[in-house]
NUTIPA-754261 format. One record per residue (C-alpha): residue number from 1; residue in one letter; x, y, z. Coordinates in nm, 3 decimals, always signed. Example, Ala and Ser with C-alpha at 12.3 -4.5 7.8 and 13.67 -1.06 7.14 Angstrom:
{1; A; {+1.230; -0.450; +0.780}} {2; S; {+1.367; -0.106; +0.714}} 
# end
This chain:
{1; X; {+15.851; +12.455; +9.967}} {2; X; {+15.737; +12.249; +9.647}} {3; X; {+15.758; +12.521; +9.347}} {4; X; {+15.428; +12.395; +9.170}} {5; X; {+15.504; +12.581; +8.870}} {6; X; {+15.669; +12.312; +8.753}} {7; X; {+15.354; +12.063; +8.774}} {8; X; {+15.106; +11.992; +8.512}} {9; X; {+14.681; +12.117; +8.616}} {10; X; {+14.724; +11.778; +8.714}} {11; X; {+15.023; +11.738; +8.886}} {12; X; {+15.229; +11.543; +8.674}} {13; X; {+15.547; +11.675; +8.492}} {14; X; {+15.504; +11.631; +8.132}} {15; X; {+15.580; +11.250; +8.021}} {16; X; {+15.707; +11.399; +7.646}} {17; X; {+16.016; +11.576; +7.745}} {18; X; {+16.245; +11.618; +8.075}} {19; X; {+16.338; +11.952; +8.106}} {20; X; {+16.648; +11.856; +7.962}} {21; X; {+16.537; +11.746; +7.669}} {22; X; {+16.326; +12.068; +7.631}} {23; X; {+16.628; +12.310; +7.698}} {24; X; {+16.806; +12.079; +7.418}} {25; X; {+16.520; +12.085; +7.153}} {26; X; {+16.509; +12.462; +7.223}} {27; X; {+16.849; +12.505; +7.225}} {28; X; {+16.877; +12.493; +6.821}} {29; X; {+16.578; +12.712; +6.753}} {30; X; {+16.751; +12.984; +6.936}} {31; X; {+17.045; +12.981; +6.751}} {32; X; {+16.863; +12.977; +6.413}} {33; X; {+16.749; +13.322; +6.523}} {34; X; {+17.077; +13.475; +6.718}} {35; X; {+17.248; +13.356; +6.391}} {36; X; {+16.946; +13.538; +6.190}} {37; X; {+16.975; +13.838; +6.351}} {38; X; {+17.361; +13.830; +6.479}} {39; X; {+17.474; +13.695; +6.144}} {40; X; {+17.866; +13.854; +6.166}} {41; X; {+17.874; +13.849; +6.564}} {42; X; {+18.015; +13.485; +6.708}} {43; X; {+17.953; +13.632; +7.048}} {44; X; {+17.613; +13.749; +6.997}} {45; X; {+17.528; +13.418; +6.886}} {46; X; {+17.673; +13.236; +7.198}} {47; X; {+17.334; +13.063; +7.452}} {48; X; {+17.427; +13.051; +7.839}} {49; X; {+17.221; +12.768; +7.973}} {50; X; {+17.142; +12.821; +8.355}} {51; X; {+16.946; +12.622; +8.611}} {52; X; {+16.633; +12.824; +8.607}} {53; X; {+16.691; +12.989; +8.219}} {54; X; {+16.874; +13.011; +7.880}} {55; X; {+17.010; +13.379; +7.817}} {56; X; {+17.150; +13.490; +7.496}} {57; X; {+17.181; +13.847; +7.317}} {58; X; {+16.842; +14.002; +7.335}} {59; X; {+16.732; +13.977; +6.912}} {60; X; {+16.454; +14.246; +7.026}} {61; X; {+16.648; +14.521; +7.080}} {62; X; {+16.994; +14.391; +6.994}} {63; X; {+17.093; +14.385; +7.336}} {64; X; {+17.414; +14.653; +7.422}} {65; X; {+17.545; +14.818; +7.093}} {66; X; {+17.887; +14.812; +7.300}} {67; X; {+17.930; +14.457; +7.436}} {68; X; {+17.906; +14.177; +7.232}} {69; X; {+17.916; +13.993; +7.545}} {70; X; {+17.545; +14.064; +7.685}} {71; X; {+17.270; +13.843; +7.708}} {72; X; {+17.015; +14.022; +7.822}} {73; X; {+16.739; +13.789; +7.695}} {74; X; {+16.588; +13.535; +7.825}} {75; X; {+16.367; +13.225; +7.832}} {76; X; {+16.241; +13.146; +8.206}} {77; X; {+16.272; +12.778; +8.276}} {78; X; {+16.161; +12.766; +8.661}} {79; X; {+15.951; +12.996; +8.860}} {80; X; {+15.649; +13.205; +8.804}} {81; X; {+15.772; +13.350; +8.472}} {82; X; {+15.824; +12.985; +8.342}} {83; X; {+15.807; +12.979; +7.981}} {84; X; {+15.832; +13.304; +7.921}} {85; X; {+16.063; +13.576; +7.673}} {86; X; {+16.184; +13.852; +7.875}} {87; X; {+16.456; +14.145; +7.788}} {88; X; {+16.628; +14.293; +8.076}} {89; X; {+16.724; +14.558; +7.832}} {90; X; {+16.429; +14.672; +7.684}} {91; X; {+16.161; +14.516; +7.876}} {92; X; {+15.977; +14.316; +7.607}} {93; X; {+15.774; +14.030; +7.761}} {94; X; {+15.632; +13.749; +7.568}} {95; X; {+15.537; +13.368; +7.619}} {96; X; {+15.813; +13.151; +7.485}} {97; X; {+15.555; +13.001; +7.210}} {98; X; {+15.498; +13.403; +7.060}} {99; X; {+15.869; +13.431; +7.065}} {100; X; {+15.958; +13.158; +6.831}} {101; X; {+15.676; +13.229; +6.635}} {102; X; {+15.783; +13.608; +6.575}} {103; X; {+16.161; +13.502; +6.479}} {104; X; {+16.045; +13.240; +6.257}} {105; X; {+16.072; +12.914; +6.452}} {106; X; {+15.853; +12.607; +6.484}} {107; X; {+15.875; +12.445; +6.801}} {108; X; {+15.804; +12.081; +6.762}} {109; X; {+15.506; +11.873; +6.901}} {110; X; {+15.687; +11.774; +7.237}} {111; X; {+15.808; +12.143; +7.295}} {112; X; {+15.434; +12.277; +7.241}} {113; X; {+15.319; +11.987; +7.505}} {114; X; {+15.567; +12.085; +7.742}} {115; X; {+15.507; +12.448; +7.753}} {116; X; {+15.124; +12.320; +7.779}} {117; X; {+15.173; +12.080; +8.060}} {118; X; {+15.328; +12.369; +8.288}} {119; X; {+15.171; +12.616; +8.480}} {120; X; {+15.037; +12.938; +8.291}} {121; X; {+15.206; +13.216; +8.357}} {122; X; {+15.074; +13.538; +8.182}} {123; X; {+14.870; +13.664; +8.494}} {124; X; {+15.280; +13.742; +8.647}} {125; X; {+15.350; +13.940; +8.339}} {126; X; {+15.210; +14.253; +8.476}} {127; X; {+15.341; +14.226; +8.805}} {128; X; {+15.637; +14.466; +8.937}} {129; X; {+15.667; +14.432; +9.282}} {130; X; {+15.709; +14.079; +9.538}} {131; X; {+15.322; +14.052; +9.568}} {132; X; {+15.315; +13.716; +9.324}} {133; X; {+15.561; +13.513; +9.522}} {134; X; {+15.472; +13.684; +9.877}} {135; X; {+15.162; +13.770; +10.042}} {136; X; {+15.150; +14.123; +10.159}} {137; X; {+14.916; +14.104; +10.419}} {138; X; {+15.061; +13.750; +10.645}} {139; X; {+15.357; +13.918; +10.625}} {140; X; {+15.229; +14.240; +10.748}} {141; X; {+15.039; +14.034; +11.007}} {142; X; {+15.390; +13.930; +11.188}} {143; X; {+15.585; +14.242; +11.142}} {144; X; {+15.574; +14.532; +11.357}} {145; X; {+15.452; +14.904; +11.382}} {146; X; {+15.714; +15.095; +11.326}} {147; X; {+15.522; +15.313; +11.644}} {148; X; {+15.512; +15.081; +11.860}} {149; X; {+15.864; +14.930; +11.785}} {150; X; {+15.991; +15.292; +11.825}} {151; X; {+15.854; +15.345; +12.130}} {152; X; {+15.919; +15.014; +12.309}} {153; X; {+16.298; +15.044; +12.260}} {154; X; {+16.260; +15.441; +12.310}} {155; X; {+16.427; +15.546; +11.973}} {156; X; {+16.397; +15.859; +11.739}} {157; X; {+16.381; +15.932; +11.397}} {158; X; {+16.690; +16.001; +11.210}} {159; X; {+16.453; +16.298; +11.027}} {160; X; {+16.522; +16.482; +11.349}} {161; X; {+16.828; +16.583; +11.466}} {162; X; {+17.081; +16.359; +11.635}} {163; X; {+17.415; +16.211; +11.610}} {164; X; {+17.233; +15.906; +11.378}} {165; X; {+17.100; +16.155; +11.145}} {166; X; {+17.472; +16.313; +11.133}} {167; X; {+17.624; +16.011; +11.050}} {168; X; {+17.435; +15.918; +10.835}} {169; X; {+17.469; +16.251; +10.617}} {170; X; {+17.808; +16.165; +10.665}} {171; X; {+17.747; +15.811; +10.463}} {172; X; {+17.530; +16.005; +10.201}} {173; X; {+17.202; +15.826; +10.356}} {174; X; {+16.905; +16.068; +10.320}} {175; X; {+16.690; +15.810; +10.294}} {176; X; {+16.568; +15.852; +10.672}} {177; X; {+16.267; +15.650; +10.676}} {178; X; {+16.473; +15.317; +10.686}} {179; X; {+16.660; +15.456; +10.997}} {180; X; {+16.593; +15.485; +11.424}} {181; X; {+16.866; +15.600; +11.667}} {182; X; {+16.919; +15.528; +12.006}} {183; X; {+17.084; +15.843; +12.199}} {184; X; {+17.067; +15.606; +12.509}} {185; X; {+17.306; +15.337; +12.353}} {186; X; {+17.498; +15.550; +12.031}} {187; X; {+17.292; +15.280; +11.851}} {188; X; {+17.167; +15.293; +11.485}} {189; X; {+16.878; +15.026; +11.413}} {190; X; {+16.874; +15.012; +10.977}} {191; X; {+16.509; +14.885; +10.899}} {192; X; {+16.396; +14.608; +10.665}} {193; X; {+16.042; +14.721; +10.591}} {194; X; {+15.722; +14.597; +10.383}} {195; X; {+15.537; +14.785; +10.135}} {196; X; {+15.283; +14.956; +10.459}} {197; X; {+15.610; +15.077; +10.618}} {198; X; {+15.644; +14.801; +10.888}} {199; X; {+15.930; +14.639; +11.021}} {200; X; {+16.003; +14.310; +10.961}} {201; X; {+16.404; +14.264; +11.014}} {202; X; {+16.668; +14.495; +11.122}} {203; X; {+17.040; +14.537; +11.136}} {204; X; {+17.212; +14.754; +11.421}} {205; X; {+17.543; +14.901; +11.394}} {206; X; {+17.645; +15.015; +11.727}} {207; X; {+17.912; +15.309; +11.772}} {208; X; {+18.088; +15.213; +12.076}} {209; X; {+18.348; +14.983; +12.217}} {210; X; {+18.332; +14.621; +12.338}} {211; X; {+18.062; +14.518; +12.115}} {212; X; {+17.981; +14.361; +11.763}} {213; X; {+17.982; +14.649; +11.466}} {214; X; {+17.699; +14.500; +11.319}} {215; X; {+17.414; +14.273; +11.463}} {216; X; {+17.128; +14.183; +11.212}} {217; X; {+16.809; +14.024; +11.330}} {218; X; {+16.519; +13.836; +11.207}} {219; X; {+16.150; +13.854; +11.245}} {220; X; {+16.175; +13.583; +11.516}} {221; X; {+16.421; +13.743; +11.690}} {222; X; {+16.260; +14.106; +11.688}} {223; X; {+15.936; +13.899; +11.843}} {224; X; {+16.151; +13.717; +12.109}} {225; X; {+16.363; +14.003; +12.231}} {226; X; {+16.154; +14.301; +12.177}} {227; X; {+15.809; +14.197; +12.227}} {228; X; {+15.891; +13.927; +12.450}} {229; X; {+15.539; +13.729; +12.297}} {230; X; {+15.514; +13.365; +12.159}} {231; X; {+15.437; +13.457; +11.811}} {232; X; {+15.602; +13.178; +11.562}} {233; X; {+15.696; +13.340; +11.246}} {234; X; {+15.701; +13.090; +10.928}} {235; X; {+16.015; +12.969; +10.800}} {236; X; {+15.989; +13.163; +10.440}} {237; X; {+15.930; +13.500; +10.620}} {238; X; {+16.187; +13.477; +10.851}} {239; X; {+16.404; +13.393; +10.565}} {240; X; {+16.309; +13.708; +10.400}} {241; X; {+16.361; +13.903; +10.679}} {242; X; {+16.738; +13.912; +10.648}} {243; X; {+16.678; +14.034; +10.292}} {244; X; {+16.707; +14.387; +10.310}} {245; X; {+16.470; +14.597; +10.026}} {246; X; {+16.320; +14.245; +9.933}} {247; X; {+15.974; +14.379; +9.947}} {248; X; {+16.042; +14.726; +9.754}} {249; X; {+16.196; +14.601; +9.435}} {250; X; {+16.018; +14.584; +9.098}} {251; X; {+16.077; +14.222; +9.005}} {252; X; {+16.034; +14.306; +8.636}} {253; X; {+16.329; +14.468; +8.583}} {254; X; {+16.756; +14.329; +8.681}} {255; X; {+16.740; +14.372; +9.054}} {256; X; {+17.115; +14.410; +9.218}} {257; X; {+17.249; +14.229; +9.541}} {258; X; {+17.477; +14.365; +9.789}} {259; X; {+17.625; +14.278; +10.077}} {260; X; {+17.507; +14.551; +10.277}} {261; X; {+17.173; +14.762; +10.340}} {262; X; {+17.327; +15.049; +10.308}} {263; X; {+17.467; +14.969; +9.977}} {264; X; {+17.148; +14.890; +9.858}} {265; X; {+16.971; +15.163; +10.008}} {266; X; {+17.155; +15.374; +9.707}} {267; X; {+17.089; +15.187; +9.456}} {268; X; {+16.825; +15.138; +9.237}} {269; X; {+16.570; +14.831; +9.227}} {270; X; {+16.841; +14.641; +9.480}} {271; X; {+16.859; +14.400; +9.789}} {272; X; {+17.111; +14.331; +10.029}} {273; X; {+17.198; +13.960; +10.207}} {274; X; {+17.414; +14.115; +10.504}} {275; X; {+17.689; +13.901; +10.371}} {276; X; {+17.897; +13.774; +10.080}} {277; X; {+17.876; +13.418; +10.146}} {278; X; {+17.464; +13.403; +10.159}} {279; X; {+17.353; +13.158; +9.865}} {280; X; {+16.965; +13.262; +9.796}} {281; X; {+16.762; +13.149; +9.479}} {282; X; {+16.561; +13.407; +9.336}} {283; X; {+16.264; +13.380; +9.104}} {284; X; {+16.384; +13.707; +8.930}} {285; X; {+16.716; +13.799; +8.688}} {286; X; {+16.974; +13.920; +8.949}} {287; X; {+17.350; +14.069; +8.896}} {288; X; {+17.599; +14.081; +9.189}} {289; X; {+17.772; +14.350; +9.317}} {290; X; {+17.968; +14.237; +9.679}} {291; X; {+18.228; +14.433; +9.820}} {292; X; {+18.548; +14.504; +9.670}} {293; X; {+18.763; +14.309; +9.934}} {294; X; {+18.940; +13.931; +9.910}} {295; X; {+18.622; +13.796; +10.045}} {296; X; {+18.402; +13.986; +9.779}} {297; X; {+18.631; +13.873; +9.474}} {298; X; {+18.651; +13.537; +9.576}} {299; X; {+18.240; +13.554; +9.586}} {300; X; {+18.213; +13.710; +9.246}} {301; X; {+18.418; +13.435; +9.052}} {302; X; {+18.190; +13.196; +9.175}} {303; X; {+17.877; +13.399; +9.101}} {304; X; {+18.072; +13.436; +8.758}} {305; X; {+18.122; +13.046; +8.705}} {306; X; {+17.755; +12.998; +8.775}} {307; X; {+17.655; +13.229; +8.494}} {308; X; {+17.570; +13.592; +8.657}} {309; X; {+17.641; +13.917; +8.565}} {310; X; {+17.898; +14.041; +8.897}} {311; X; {+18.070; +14.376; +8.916}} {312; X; {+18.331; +14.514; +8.767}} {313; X; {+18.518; +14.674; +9.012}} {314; X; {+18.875; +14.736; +8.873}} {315; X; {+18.738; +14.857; +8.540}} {316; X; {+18.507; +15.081; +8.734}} {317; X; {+18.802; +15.186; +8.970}} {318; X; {+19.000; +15.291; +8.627}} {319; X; {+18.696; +15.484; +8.480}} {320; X; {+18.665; +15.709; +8.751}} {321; X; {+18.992; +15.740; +8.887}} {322; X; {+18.951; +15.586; +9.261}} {323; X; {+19.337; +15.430; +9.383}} {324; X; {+19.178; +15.185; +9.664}} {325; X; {+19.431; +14.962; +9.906}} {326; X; {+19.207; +14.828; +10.121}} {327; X; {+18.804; +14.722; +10.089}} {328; X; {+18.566; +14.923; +9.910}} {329; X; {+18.180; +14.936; +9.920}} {330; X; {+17.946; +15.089; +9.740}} {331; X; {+17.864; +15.357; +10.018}} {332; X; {+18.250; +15.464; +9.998}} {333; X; {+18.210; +15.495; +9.651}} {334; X; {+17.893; +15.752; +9.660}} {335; X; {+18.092; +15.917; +9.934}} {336; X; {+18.418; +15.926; +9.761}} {337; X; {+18.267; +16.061; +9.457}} {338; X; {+18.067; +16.354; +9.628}} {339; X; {+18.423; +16.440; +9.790}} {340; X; {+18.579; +16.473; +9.481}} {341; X; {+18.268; +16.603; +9.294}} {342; X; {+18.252; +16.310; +9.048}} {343; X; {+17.978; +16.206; +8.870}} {344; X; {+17.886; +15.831; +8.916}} {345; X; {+17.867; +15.648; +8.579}} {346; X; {+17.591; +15.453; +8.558}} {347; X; {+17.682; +15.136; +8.656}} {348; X; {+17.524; +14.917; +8.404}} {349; X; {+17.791; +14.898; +8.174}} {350; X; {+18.006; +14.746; +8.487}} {351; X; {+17.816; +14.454; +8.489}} {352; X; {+17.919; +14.117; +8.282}} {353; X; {+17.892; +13.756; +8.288}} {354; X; {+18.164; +13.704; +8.021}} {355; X; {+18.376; +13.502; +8.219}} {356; X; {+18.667; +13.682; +8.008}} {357; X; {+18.637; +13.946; +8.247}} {358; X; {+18.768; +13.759; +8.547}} {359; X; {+19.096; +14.029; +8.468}} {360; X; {+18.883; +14.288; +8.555}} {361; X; {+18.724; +14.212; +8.891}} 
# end
């Protein structure tokens, strides 16, 4: 899909600069004011240039007061938020011209046409949920009752006892909304649903021998196999239909990807890609946290390379005392800790993209 934020009102990119050349005119202004504000910190006055933004300690707020290493602000280069300040720390949003102007900095003629040439984004400012990239209601018109899906495949809710609802007690899943069970085939169906409460993707982990653990399913599939209709779902929803939460997060604010729903299910503001080795561009800040297995490491340092924040897991492992030998989700985590009544740190400070940190993954 053409991303037309990056066209002119009359579809032409700007002729002035490339956005190249605009990330390296900017590039200088930003460090006048890291260096301003940082003025004994070397780290705090290190930029990150990504594909789709520049991140550097956040001068607002002054980013973490106990890791140099953050960079927590940013200027949006692609996307709905194009040219635009935002702090993942304290939340201070601001177009990119108001930024420089507040720290001081003049952005030259071909900067100003740039920013002018691309597509307005202050109406997005506001907006916490998927609503500006996604339309509610066409997805809503291809997902499914959560009724009727319930009562075609004959399933209960987990709110109600039954061996789902025990196991997941067991996992520390209260959440039962986002769970059915089928006594019929030991079968529990985990939901992907939109803001109404429909269904619009699903993952089922079955319970007994001879088959797969885990089967996920997309819109399409859900159409062909339990409505048995013709329906022909659009690429980009079906896409989004393996993305577990992707309709519940507040976009506003660092949103974290797991591997699995259930991971994200107890976690705040996060989304899951049923699987490690998914590569997904997202017009949002994201931070990684995939399980703590070969498979999930190997995943991290290249989320790490390309500039993310990933998970700490062997610092977090240390903190709170857990001796793991084999792999290690999230999920066993909250369940580990409620065995051993510890209190989960908040997991923030686990997060880096200081590629320093490779040591501690």
């Amino acid at each position: 899909m053409e991303d037309k934020s990056i066209l002119s009102p009359h579809g032409n990119v700007s002729e002035n600069l490339s956005k190249e050349d605009f990330v390296n005119e900017l590039q200088p202004l930003i460090s006048n004011i890291l260096q301003t504000v940082f003025p004994h910190n070397p780290p705090k006055q290190k930029i990150r240039v990504h594909h789709d933004r520049i991140s550097f300690a956040a001068p607002c707020c002054g980013d973490s007061a106990s890791n140099n290493y953050k960079k927590r602000g940013n200027i949006i280069l692609e996307g709905k938020f194009k040219n635009l300040y935002k702090c993942f720390n304290c939340g201070t949003c601001m177009s990119l011209q108001k930024f420089l102007k507040t720290y001081g900095q003049n952005p030259s003629i071909d900067i100003i046409d740039y920013i002018a040439t691309s597509k307005d984004s202050s109406s997005f400012v506001k907006q916490t949920n998927m609503s500006y990239i996604y339309n509610d209601d066409e997805i809503d018109k291809y997902a499914i009752s959560r009724d009727h899906f319930r009562s075609i495949l004959n399933l209960q809710e987990c709110s109600t006892p039954c061996q789902g609802r025990n196991y997941l007690i067991s996992r520390k899943q209260y959440n039962f909304d986002k769970f059915l069970y089928s006594s019929s085939h030991d079968k529990l169906f985990v939901l992907n649903l939109t803001k109404t409460g429909k269904i619009f993707g699903m993952q089922v982990r079955s319970f007994g021998s001879g088959s797969a653990k885990y089967k996920t399913y997309n819109l399409q599939k859900l159409h062909q196999i339990i409505l048995n209709d013709d329906v022909v779902i659009p690429d980009d929803i079906n896409t989004l239909s393996m993305i577990f939460n992707i309709l519940l997060i507040d976009c506003n604010k660092p949103v974290t990807v797991t591997e699995g729903p259930m991971d994200s299910f107890l976690i705040k503001n996060s989304i899951a890609l049923c699987g490690a080795g998914k590569n997904m561009d997202f017009p949002f800040m994201i931070r990684y946290l995939f399980d703590d297995d070969k498979t999930g490491r190997e995943h991290a340092i290249e989320k790490l390379h390309e500039g993310y924040e990933v998970f700490l897991w062997d610092s977090f492992k240390k903190d709170i005392g857990i001796v793991s030998r084999g792999k290690l989700d999230y999920n066993d985590v909250v369940m580990w800790c409620s065995k051993e009544n510890k209190v989960i740190p908040n997991l923030d400070q686990y997060f880096s993209d200081d590629e320093m940190e490779l040591i501690n993954l």
